[in-house]
C-alpha positions as a printed NumPy array, in Angstrom:
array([[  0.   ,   0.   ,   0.   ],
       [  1.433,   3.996,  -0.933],
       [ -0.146,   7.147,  -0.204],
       [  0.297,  10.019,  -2.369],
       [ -1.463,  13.742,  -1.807],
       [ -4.497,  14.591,  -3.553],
       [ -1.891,  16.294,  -6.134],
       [  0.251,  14.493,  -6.984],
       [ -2.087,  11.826,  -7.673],
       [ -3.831,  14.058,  -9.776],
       [ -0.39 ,  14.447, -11.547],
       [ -0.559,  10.894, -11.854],
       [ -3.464,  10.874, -13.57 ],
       [ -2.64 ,  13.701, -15.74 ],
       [  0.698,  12.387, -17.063],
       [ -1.404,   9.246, -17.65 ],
       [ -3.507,  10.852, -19.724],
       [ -0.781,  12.809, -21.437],
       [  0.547,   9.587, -22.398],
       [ -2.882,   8.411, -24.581],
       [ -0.798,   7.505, -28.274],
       [ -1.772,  10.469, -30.51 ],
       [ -4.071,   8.663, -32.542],
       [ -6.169,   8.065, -29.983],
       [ -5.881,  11.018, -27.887],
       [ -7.194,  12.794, -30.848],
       [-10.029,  10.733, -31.632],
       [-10.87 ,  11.527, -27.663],
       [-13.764,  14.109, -27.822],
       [-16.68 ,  15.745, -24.981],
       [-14.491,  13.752, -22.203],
       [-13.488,  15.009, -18.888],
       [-10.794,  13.09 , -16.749],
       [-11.452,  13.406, -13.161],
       [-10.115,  12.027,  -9.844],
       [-12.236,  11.12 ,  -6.976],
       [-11.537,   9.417,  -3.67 ],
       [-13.132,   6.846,  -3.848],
       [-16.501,   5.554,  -5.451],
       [-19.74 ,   6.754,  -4.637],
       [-22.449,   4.071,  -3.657],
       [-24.268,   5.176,  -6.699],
       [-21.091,   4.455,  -8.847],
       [-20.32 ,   0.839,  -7.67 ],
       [-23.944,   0.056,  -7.789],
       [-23.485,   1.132, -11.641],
       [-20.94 ,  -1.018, -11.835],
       [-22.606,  -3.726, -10.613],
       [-20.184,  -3.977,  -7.893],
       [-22.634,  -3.865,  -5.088],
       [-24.576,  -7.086,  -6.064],
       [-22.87 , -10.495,  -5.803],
       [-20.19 ,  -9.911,  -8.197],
       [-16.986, -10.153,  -5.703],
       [-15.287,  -8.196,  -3.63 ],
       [-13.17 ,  -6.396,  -6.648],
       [-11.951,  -2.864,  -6.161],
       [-13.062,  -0.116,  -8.804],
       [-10.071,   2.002,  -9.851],
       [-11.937,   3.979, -12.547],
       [-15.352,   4.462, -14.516],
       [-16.073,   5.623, -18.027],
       [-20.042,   7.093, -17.968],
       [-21.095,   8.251, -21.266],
       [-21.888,   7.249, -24.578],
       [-19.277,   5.025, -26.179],
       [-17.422,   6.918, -29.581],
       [-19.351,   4.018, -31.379],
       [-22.802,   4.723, -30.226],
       [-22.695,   8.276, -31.355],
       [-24.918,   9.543, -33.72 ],
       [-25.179,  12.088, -36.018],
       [-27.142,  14.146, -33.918],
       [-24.865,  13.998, -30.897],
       [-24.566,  17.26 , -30.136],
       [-25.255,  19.67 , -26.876],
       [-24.652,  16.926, -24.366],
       [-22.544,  17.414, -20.925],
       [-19.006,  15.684, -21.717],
       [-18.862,  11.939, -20.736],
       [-16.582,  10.977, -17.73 ],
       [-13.894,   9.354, -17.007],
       [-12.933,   9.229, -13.143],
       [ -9.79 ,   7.529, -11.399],
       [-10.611,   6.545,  -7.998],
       [ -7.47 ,   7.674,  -5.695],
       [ -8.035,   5.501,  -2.193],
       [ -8.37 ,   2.32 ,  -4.174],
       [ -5.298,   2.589,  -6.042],
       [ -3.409,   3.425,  -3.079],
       [ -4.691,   0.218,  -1.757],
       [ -3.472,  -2.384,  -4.497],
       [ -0.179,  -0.648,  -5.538],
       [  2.7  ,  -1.344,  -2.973],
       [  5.366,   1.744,  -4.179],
       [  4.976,   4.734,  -5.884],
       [  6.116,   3.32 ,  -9.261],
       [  3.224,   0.241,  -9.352],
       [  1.149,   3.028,  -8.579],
       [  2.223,   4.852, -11.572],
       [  1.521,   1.668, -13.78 ],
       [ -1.926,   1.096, -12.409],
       [ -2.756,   4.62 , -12.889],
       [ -2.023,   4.502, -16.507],
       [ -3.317,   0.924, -16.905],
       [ -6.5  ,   2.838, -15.833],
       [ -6.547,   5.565, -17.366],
       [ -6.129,   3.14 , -20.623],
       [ -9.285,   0.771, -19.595],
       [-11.911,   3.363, -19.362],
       [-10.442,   5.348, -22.593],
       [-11.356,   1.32 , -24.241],
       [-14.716,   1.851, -22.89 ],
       [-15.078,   5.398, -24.206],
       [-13.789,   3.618, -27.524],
       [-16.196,   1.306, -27.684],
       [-14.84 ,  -1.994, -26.251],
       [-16.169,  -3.95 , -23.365],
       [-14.326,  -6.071, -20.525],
       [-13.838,  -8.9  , -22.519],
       [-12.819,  -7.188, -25.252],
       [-10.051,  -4.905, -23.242],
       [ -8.71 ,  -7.997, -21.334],
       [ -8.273,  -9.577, -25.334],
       [ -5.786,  -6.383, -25.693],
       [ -4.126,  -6.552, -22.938],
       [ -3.094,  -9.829, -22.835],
       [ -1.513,  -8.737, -26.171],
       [  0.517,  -6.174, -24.489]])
């Protein structure tokens, strides 16, 4: 387990994103990155975390409409959002440089979601990593 402060694990987060490849950092549009402490009850119920499906930890959430699903007339709508939960991280990494990784391995998973892909889909990918 590491703690960080509120900033610089919002640095973390923000050097994660600056790392997005440029192709896909540029397809990235009406999305806000934000850090949070932790999940709201809301949130992990969204997830579907609070109902039977294990005791897993949720490090980040995309909520939006997937890049894919857009239509022509999306338009006008608040930005989707992508949030990196700070406490849980803290609780899986064990130094300041796994934190690092599973900040960007975040960061990465809920950009796949705003891209279109689904769990099965992004665990595919990364095995090919």
């Amino acid at each position: 387990m590491t703690h960080v402060t509120d900033e610089q694990f919002q640095e973390l987060v923000e050097r994660a994103v600056a790392a997005i490849p440029k192709r896909f950092a540029q397809a990235l549009a009406n999305v806000a990155f934000l850090v949070d402490e932790e999940p709201s009850h809301e949130q992990l119920a969204a997830s579907g975390l609070l109902h039977g499906r294990g005791h897993t930890l949720l490090l980040g959430l995309y909520e939006g409409i997937p890049l894919p699903k857009r239509s022509n007339g999306y338009s006008g709508v608040v930005p989707d959002v992508i949030t990196v939960f700070r406490r849980p991280h803290e609780l899986i990494a064990r130094d300041d440089a796994g934190l690092e990784r599973l900040v960007h391995e975040t960061v990465w998973h809920e950009v796949a979601h705003y891209f279109g892909l689904d769990h099965g889909a992004i665990r595919e990918l990364e095995r090919g990593r």
